[in-house]
Each structure stands twice: as structure tokens, then as C-alpha cells.
PDB file of N, CA, C and O in Angstrom:
ATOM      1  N   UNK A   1       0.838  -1.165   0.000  1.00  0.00           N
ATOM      2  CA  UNK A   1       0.000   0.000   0.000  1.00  0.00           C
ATOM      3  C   UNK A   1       0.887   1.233   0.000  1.00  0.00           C
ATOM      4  O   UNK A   1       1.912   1.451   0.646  1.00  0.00           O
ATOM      5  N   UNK A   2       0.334   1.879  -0.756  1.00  0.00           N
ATOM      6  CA  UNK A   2       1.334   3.366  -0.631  1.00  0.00           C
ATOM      7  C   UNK A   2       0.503   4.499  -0.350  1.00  0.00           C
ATOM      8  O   UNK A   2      -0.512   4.509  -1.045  1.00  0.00           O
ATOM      9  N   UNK A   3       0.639   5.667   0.626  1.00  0.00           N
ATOM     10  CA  UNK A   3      -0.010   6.767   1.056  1.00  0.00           C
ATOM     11  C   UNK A   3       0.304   7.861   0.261  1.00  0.00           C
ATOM     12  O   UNK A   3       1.449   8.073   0.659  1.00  0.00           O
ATOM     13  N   UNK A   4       0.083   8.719  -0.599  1.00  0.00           N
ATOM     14  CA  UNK A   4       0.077  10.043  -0.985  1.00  0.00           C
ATOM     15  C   UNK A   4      -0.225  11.321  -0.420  1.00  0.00           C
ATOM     16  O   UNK A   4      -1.373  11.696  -0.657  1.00  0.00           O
ATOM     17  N   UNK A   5       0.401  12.007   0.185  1.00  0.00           N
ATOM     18  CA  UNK A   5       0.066  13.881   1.177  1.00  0.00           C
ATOM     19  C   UNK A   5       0.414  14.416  -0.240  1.00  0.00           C
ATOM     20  O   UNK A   5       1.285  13.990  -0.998  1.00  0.00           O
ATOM     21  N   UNK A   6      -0.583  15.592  -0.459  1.00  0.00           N
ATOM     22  CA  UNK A   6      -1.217  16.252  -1.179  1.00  0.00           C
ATOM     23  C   UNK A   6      -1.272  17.718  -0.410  1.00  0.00           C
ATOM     24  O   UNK A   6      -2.345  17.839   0.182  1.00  0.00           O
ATOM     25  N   UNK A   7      -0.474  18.767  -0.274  1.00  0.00           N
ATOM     26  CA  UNK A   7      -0.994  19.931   0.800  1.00  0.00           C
ATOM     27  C   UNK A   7      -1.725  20.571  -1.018  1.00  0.00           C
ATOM     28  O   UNK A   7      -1.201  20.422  -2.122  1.00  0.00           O
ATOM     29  N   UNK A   8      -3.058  21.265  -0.665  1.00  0.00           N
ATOM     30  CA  UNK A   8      -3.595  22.137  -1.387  1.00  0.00           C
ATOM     31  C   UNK A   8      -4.379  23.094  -0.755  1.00  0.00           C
ATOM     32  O   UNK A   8      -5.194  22.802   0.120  1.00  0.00           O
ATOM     33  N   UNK A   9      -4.141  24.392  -1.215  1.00  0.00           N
ATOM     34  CA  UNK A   9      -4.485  25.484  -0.608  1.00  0.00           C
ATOM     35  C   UNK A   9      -4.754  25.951   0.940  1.00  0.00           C
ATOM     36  O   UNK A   9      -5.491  26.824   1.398  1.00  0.00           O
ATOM     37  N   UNK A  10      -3.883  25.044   1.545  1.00  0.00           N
ATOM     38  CA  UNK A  10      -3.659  25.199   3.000  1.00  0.00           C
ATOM     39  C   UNK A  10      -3.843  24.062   3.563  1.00  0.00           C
ATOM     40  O   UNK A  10      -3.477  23.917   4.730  1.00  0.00           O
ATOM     41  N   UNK A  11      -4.574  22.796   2.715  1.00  0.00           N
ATOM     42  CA  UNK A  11      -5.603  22.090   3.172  1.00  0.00           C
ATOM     43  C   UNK A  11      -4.574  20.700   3.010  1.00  0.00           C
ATOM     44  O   UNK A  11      -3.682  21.021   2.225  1.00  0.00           O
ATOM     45  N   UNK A  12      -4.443  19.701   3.337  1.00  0.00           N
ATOM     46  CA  UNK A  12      -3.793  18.411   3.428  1.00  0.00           C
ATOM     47  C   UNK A  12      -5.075  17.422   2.711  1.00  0.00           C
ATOM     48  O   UNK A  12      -6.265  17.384   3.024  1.00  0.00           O
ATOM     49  N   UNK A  13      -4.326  16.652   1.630  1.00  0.00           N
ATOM     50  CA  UNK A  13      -5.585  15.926   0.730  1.00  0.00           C
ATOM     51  C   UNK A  13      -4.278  14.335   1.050  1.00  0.00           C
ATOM     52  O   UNK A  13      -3.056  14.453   0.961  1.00  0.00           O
ATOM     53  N   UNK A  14      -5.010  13.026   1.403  1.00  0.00           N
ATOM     54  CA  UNK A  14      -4.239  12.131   1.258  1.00  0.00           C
ATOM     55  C   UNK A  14      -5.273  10.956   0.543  1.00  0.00           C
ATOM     56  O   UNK A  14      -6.489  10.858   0.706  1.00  0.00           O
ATOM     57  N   UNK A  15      -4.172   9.905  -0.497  1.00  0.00           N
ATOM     58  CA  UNK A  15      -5.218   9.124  -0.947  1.00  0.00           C
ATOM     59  C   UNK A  15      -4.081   7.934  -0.680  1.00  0.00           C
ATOM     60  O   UNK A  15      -2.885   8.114  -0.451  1.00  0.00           O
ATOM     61  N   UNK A  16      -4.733   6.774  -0.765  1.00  0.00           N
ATOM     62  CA  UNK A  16      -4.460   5.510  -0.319  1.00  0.00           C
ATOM     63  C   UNK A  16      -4.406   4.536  -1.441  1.00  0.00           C
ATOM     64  O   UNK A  16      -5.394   4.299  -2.136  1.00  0.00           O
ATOM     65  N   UNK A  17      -3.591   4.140  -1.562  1.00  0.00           N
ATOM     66  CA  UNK A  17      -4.172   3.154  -3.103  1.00  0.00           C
ATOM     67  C   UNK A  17      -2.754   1.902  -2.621  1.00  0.00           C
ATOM     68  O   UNK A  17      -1.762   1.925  -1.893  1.00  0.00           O
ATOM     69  N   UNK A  18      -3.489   0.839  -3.615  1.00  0.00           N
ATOM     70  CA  UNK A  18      -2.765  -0.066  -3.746  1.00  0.00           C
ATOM     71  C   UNK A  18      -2.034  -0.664  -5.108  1.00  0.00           C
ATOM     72  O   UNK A  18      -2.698  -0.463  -6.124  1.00  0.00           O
ATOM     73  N   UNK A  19      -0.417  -1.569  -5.365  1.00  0.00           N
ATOM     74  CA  UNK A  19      -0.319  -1.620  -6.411  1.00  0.00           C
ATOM     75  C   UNK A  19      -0.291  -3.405  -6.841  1.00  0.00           C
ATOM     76  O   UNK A  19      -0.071  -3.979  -7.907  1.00  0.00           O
ATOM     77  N   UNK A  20      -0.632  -3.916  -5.428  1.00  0.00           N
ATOM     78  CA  UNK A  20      -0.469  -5.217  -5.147  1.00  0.00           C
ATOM     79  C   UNK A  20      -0.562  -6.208  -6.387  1.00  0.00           C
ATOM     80  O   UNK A  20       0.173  -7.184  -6.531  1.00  0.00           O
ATOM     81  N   UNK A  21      -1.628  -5.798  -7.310  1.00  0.00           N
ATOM     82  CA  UNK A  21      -1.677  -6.875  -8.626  1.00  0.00           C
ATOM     83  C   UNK A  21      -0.949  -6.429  -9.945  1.00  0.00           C
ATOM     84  O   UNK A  21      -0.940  -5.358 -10.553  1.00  0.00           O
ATOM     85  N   UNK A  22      -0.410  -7.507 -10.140  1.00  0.00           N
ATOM     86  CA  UNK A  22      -0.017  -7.338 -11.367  1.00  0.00           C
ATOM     87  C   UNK A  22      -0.485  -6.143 -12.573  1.00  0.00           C
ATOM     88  O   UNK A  22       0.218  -5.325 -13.165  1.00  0.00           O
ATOM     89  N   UNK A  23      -1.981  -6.417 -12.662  1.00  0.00           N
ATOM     90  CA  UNK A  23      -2.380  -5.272 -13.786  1.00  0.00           C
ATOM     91  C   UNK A  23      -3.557  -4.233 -13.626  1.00  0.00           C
ATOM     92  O   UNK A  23      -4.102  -3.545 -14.489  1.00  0.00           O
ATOM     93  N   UNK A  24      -3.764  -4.311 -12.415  1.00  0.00           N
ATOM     94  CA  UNK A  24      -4.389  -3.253 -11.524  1.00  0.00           C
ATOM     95  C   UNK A  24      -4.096  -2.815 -10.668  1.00  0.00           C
ATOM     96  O   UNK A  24      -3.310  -3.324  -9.870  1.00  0.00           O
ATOM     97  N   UNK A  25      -4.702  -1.581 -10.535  1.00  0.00           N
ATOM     98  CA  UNK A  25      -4.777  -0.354  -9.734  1.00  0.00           C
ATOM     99  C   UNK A  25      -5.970  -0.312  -8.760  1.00  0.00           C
ATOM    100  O   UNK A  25      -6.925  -0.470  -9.520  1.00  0.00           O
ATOM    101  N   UNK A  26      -6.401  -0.205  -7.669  1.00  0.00           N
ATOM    102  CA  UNK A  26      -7.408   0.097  -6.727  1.00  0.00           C
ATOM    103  C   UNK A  26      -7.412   1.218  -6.372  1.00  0.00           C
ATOM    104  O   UNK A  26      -6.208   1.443  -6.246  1.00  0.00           O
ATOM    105  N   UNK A  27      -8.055   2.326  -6.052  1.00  0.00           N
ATOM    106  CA  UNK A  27      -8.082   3.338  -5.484  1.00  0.00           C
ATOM    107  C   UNK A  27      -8.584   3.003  -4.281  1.00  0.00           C
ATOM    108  O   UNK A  27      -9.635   2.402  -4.503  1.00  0.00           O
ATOM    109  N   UNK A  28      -8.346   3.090  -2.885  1.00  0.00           N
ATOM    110  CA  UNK A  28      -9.094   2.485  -1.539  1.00  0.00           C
ATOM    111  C   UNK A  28     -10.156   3.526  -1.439  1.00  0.00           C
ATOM    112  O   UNK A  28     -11.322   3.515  -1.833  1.00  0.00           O
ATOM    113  N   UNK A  29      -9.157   4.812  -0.543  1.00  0.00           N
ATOM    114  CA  UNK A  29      -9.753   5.880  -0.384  1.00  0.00           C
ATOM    115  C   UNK A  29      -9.171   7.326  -0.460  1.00  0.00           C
ATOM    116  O   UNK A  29      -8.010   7.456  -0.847  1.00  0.00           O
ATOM    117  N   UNK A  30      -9.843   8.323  -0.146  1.00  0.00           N
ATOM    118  CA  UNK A  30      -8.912  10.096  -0.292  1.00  0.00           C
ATOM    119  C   UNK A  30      -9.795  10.338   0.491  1.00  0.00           C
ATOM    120  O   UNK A  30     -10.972  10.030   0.298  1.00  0.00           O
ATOM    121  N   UNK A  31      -9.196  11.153   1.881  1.00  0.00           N
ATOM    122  CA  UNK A  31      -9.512  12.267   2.196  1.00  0.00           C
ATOM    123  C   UNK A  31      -8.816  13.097   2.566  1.00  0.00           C
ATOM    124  O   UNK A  31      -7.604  12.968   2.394  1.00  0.00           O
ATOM    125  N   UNK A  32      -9.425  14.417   3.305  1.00  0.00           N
ATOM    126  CA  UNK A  32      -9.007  15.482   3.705  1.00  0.00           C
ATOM    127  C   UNK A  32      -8.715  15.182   5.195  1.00  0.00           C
ATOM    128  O   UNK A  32      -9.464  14.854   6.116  1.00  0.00           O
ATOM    129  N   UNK A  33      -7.485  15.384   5.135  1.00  0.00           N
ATOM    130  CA  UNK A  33      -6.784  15.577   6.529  1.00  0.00           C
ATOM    131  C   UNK A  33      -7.410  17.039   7.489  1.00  0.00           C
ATOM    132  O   UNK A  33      -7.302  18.264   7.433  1.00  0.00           O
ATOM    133  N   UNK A  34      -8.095  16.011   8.345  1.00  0.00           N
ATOM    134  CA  UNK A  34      -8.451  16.979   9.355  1.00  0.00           C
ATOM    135  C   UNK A  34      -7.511  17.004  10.516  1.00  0.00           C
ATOM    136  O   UNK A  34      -7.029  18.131  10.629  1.00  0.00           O
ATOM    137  N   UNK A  35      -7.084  16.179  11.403  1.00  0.00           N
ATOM    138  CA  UNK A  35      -6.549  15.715  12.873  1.00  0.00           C
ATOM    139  C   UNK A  35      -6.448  17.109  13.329  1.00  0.00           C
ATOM    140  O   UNK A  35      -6.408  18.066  12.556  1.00  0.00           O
ATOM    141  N   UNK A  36      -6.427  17.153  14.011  1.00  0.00           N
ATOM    142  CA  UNK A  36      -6.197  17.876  15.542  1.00  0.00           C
ATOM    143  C   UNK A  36      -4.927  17.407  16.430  1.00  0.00           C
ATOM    144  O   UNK A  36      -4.434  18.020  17.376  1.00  0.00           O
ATOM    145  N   UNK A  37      -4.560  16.278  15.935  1.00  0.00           N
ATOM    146  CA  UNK A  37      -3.787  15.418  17.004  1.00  0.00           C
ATOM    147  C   UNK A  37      -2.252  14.745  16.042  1.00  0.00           C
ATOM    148  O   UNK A  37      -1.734  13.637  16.182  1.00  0.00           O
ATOM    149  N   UNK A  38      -1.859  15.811  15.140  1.00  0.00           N
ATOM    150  CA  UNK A  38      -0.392  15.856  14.983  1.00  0.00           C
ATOM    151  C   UNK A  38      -0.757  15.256  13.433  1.00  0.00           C
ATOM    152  O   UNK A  38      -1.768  15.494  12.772  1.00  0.00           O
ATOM    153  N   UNK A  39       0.263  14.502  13.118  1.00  0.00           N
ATOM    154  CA  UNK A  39       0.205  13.639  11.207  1.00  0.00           C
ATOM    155  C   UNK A  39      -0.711  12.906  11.099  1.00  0.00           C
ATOM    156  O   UNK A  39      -1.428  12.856  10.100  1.00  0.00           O
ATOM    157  N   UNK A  40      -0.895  11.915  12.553  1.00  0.00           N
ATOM    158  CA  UNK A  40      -0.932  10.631  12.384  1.00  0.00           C
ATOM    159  C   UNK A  40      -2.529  10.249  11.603  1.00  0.00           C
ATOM    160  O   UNK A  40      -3.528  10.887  11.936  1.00  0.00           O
ATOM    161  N   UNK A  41      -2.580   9.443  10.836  1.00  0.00           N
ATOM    162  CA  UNK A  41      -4.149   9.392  10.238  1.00  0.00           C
ATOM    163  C   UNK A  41      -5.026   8.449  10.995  1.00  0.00           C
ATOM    164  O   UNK A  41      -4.579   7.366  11.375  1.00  0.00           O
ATOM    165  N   UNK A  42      -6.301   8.829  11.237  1.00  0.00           N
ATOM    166  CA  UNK A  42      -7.418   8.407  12.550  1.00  0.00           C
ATOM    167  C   UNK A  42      -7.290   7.026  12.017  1.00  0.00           C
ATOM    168  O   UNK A  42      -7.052   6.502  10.929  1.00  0.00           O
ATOM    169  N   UNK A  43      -7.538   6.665  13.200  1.00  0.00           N
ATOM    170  CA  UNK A  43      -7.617   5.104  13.117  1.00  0.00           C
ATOM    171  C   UNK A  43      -9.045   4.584  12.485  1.00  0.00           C
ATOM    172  O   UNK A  43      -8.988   3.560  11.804  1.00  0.00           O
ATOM    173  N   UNK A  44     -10.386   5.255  12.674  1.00  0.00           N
ATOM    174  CA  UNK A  44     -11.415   5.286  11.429  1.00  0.00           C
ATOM    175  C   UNK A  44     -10.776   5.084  10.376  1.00  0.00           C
ATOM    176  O   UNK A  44     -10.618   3.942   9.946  1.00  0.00           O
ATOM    177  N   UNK A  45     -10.270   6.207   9.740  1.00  0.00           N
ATOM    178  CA  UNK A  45      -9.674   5.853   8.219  1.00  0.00           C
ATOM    179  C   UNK A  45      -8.273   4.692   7.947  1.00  0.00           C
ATOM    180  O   UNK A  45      -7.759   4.750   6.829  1.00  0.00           O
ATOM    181  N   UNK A  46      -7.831   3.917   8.718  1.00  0.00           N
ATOM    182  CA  UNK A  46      -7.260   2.858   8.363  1.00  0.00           C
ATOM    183  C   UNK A  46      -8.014   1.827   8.542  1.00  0.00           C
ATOM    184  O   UNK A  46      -7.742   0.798   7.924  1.00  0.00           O
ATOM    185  N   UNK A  47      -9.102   1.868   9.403  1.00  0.00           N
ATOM    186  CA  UNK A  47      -9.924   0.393   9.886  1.00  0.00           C
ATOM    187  C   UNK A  47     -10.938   0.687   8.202  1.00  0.00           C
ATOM    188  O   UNK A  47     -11.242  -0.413   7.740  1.00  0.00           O
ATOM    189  N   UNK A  48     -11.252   1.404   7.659  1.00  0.00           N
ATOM    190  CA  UNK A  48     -11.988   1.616   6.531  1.00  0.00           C
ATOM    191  C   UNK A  48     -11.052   1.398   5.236  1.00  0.00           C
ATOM    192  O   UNK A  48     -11.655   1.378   4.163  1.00  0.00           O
ATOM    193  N   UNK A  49      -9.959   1.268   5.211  1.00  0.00           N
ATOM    194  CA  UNK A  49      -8.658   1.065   4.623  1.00  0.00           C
ATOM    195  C   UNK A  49      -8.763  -0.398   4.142  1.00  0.00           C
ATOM    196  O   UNK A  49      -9.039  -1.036   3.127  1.00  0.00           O
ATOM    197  N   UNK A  50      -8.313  -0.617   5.695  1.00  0.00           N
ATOM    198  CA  UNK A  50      -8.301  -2.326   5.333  1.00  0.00           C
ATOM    199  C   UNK A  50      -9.447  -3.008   4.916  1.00  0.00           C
ATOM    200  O   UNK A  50      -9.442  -3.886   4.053  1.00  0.00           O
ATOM    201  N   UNK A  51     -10.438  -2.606   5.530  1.00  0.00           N
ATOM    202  CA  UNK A  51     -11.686  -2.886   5.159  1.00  0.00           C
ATOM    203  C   UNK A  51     -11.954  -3.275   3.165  1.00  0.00           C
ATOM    204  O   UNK A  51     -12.083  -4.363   2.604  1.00  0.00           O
ATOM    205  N   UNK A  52     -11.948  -1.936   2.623  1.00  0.00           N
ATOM    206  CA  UNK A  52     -11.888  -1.503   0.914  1.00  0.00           C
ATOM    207  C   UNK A  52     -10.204  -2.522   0.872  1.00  0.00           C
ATOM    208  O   UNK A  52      -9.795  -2.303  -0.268  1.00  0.00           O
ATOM    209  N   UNK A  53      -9.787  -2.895   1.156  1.00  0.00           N
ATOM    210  CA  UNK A  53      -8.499  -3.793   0.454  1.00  0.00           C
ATOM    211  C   UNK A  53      -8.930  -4.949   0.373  1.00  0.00           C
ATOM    212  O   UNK A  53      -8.574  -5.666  -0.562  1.00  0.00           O
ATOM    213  N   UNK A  54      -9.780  -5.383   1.321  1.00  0.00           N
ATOM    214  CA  UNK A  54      -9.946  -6.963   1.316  1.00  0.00           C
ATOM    215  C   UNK A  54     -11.082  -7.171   0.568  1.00  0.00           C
ATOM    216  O   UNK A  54     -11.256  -8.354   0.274  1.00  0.00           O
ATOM    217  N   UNK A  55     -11.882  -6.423   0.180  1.00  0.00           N
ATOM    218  CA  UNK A  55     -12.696  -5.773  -1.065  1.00  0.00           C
ATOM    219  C   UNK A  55     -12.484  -6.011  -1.990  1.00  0.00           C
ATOM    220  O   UNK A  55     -13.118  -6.761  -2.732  1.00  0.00           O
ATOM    221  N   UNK A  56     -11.232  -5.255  -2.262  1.00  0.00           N
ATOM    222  CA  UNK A  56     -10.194  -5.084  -3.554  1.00  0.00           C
ATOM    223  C   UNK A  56      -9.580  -6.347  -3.739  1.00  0.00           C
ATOM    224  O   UNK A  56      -9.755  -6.804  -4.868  1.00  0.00           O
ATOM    225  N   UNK A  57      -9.077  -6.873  -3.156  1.00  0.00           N
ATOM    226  CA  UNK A  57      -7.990  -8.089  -3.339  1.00  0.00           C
ATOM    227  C   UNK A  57      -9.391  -9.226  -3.697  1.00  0.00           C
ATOM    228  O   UNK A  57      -9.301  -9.933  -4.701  1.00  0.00           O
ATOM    229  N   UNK A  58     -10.496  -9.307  -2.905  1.00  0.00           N
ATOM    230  CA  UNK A  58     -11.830 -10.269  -3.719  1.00  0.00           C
ATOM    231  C   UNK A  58     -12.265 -10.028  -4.712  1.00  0.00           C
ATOM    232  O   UNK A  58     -12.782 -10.976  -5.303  1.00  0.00           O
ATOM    233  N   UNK A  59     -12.276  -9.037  -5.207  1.00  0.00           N
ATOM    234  CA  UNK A  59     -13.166  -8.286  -6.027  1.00  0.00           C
ATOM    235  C   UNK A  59     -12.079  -9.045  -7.607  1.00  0.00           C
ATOM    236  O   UNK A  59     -12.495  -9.625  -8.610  1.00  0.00           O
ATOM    237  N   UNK A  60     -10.509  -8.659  -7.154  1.00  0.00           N
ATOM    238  CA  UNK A  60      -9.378  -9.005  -8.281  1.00  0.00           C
ATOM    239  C   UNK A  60      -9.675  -9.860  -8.207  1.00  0.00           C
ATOM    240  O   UNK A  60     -10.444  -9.965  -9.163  1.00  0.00           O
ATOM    241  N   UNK A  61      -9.660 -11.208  -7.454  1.00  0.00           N
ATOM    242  CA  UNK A  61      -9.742 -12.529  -7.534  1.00  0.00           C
ATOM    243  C   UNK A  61     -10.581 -13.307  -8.514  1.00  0.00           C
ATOM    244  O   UNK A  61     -10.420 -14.310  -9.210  1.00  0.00           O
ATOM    245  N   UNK A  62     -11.705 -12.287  -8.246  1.00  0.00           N
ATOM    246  CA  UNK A  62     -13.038 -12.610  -8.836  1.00  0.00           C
ATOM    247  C   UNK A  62     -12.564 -12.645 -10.690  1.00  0.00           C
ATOM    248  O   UNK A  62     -12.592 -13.582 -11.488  1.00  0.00           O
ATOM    249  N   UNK A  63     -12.308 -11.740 -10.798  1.00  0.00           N
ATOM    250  CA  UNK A  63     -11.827 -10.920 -11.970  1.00  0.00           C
ATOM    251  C   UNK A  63     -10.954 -11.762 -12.944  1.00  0.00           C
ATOM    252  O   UNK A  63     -11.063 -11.917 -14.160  1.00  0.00           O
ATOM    253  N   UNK A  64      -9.849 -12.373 -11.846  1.00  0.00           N
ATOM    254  CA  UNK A  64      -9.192 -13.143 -12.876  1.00  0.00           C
ATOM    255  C   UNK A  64      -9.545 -14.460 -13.188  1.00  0.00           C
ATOM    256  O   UNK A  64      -8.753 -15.210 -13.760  1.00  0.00           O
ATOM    257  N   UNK A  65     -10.878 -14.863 -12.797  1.00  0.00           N
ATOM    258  CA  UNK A  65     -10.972 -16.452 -13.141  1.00  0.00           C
ATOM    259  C   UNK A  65     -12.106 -16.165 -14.231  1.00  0.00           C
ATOM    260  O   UNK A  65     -12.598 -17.095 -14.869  1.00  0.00           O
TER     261      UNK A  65
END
């Protein structure tokens, strides 16, 4: 999985994607960095992360048979 920070117009934009398969791309998720509480990204948006991957990784599975 690789994370992308994005600062735009003051504002922090991060998107999440994966490159895990061979010939796809997933987009998980993007949002706007809100925290209050330093870099770190809310633990909501990683439990929703993993969530959309195991999604993604069924969804490919599906795909290639």
C-alpha cells in the first residue's frame, strides 16, 4: 500500500491506493486531513482502509478467473 500527502491550498488531501496486482490499480480511499492530534491518520480511516483492500484483493480474484 502506498499513502500520498497532497498539501492544497492550506488544506492536506491524502489518498491511499494499492499496487499489489499485477495489472491493476485500486483506489481504496482520499480524504481530507483533518486531525487535531499531529500527522498521524485516525484510526477510522485505516480500519476503513483495510476494510476496501480486502474488497479489492476479492473483487481481483473474482476478476481473474
Amino acid at each position: 500500500m502506498l499513502e500520498i500527502v497532497a498539501p492544497f491550498d492550506g488544506d492536506t488531501f491524502r489518498t491511499i491506493y494499492t499496487v499489489r496486482f499485477h495489472d491493476a490499480i485500486y483506489v481504496l480511499h482520499a480524504f481530507q486531513k483533518k486531525s487535531t492530534k499531529g500527522i498521524a491518520t485516525p484510526q477510522r480511516e485505516i480500519d476503513l482502509i483495510k476494510q476496501r483492500l480486502a474488497v479489492a484483493e476479492l473483487d481481483y480474484r473474482e476478476r481473474q478467473n
